[in-house]
N, C-alpha and C positions, 0 to 999 in steps of 0.2 A: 504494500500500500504506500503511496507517496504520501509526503506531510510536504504543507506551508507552515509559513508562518503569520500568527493572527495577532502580534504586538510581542509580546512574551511567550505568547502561548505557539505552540507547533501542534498543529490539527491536521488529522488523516481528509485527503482530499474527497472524501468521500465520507456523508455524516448519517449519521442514523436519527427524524424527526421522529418524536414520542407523542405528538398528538394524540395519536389511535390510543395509546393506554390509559385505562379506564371509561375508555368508552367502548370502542370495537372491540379491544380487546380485554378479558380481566389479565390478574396480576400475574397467571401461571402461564395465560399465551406472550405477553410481555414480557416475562422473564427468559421463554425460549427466543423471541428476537434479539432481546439484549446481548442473549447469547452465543447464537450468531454472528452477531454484527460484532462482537470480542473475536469471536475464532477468526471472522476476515478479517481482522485487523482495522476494523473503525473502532475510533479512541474519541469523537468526537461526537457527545450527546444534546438534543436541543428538545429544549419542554416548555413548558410557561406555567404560571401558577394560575392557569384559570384552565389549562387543558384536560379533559377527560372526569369533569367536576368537579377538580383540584385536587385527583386523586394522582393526574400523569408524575407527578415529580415522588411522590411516598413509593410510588410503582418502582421507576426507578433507581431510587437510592435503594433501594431493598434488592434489587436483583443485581446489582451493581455488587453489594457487597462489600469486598475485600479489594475488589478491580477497582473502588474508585479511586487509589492514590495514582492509578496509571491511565484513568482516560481524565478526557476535560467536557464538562459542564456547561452548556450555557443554559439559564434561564432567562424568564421575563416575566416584568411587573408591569402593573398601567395600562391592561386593559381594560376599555369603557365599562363601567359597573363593577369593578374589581376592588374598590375601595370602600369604607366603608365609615360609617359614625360619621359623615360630611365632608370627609375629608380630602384634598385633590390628590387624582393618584399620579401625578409626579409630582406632586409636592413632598418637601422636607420630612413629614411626619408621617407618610402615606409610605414612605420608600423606607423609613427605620421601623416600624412595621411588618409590613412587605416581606424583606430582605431575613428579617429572625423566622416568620413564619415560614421562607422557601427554602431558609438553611436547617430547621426542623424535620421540614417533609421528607428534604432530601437527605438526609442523616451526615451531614458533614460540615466541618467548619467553616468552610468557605465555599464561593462559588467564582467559577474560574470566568467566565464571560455574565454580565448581568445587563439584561436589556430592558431599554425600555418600548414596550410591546406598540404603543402608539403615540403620537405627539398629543400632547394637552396642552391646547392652547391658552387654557385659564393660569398657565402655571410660566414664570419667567423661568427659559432653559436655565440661568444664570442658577435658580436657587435647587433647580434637578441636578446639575452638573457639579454644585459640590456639595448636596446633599450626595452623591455617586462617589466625590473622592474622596469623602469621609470615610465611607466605609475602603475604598481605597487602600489608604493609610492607614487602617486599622487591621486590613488581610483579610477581613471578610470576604473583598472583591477582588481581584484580580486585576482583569478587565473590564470594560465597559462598552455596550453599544445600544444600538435603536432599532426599529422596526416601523415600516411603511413610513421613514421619511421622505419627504422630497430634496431634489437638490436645493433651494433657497433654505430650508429647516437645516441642513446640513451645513450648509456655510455658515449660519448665521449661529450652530452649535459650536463649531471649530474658531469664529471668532472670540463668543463668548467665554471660550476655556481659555486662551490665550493671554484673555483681558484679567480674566482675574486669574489666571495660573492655577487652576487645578487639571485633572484629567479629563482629557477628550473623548469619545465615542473610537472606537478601533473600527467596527463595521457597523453596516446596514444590512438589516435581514428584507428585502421585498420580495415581491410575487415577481420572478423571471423564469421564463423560459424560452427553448424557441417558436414558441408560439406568442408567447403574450414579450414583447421588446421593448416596453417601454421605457424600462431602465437605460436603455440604450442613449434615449434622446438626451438627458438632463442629469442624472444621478449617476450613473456611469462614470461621463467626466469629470463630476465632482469628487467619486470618489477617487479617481488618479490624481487630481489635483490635490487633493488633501491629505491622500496616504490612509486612507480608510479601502477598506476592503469589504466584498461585495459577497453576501449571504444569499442565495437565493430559496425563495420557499416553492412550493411546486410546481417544482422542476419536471414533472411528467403530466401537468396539468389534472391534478386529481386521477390519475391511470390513462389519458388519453392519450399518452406517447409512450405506454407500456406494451402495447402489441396487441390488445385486446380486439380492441376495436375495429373492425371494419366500415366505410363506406355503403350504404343499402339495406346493412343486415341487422338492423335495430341495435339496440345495449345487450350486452350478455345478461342475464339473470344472475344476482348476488352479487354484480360488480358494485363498484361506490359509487360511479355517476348514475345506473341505472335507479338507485335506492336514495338519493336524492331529491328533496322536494323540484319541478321544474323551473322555479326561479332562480332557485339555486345553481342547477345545473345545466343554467342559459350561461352563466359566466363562463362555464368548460368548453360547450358541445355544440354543435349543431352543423347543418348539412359543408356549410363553405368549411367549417374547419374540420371536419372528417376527409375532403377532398385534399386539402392541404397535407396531414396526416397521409392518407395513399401518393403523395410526389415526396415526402420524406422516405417512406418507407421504402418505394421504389430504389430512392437514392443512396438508401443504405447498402441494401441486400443486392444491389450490384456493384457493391464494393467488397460483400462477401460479411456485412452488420446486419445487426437486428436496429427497428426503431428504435428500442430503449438503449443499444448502443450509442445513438446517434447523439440521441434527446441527453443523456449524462455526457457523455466526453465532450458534445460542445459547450457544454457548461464550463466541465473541468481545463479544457484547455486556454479557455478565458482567462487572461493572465490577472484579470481585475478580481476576480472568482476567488475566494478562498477555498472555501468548501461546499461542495453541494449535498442539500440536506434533503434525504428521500425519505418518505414513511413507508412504514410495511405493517402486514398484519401476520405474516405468514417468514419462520426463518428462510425459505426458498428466495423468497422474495429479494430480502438484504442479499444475497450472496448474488443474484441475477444483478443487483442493483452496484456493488462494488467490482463486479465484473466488467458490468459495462462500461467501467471509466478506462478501460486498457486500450482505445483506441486514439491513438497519439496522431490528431485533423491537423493539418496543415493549415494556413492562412487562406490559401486558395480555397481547399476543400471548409470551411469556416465561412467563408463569405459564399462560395455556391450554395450551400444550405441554404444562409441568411436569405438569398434570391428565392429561394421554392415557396417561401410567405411572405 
């Protein structure tokens, strides 16, 4: 398994998302993915303290064990409704909170990457960003980063720490893939410019760059998009991008790849990429998913992709 590096931290390029735990899955199918994703050699775990009914993280640090002084951690705090007694969740007293109850669940002293899950506008980054190096300094944290920032929130975070000298954001977690590019336009460059590094979260579009799926032939039965209410699962699916989907796949499997080869390694060879984080319900899954980062795309083959959507 290749490792980057994520500030201090060195993460396997290739990450294991915990969402599904405690919802899809309980703690004993969770604990055989954890396990897995150990044997392939992913050391890089991402949860949030509102995932799977704020059971994802207790899941876990529990199947984790004795492994966790050798993988790294990231969690997240501050999402919309996550706070509680009135309090703002990135604010000061919302994040010392927070931060004891997600190093509880997870059974450990510290937490190696700590994000913040959405931007709160009611809350001056200034008083998030060293409410963050407090704990900082005190090795509770590590690291520090964001999720679904835009590029203008990102600048105007990396100024912020500057001005008053605490610790900055190391990554952004957003929604990228080759399907959805929006990163591409605005957040992308920011993060080269700034030295922050780029988290993508589904990176197979909820399974739709997994292979499942064909073009004509409805959803499978017990996949995740089929089981999806359909508002939801307008954000994923429908006829133009199932078409898109058969010119990728095409263009895999006469290179001798699968789609889900395609859909991870162009992520992974994204120099901006630190690590791409896939969920699984099933240990098959995680090994199909670190497997398919071993296809080392050229620039050329990188931007023909880019052209088939």
């Amino acid at each position: 398994m290749e490792h980057t590096s994520l500030g201090s931290l060195c993460v396997s390029r290739v990450g294991l998302g915990c969402n599904n735990f405690g919802g899809r899955l309980d703690a004993a199918g969770s604990e055989r993915v954890v396990r897995a994703a150990l044997d392939a050699g992913v050391d890089f775990f991402d949860t949030a303290d509102v995932y799977g009914g704020q059971r994802s993280e207790e899941i876990l640090g529990t199947a984790l064990g004795a492994e966790r002084k050798r993988v790294v951690i990231a969690t997240k705090f501050g999402a919309p409704g996550s706070a509680v007694d009135g309090l703002a969740r990135a604010g000061r007293d919302w994040i010392g909170r927070a931060v004891e109850r997600s190093l509880r669940r997870l059974g450990t002293d510290h937490i190696d990457l700590y994000q913040l899950h959405f931007p709160d506008a009611d809350v001056p980054i200034e008083e998030t960003l060293s409410a963050l190096d407090a704990l900082v300094k005190s090795g509770k944290v590590r690291e520090i980063g964001c999720s679904n920032f835009g590029s203008t929130r990102l600048r105007e975070a990396a100024s912020a720490s500057r001005r008053i000298g605490c610790a900055g954001f190391r990554s952004v977690q957003n929604r990228y893939s080759v399907l959805h590019r929006e990163p591409e336009e605005k957040v992308a460059p920011a993060c080269r410019e700034l030295g922050v590094r780029l988290i993508p979260y589904f990176p197979l579009e909820s399974g739709l760059l997994s292979g499942k799926y064909r073009s004509g032939q409805g959803l499978p039965d017990g996949t995740r998009l089929a089981a999806m209410p359909e508002a939801q699962r307008a954000r994923f699916v429908d006829e133009g991008r199932l078409t898109q989907v058969e010119r990728l796949r095409a263009y895999a499997e006469e290179r001798g790849h699968t789609l889900l080869e395609l859909a991870i390694s162009w992520l992974a060879t994204n120099p901006t990429v630190v690590s791409v984080i896939a969920g699984a319900t099933r240990p098959e899954q995680v090994e199909a998913n670190v497997a398919a980062a071993g296809w080392s795309m050229t620039a050329a083959e990188r931007a023909e992709i880019a052209a088939l959507v």
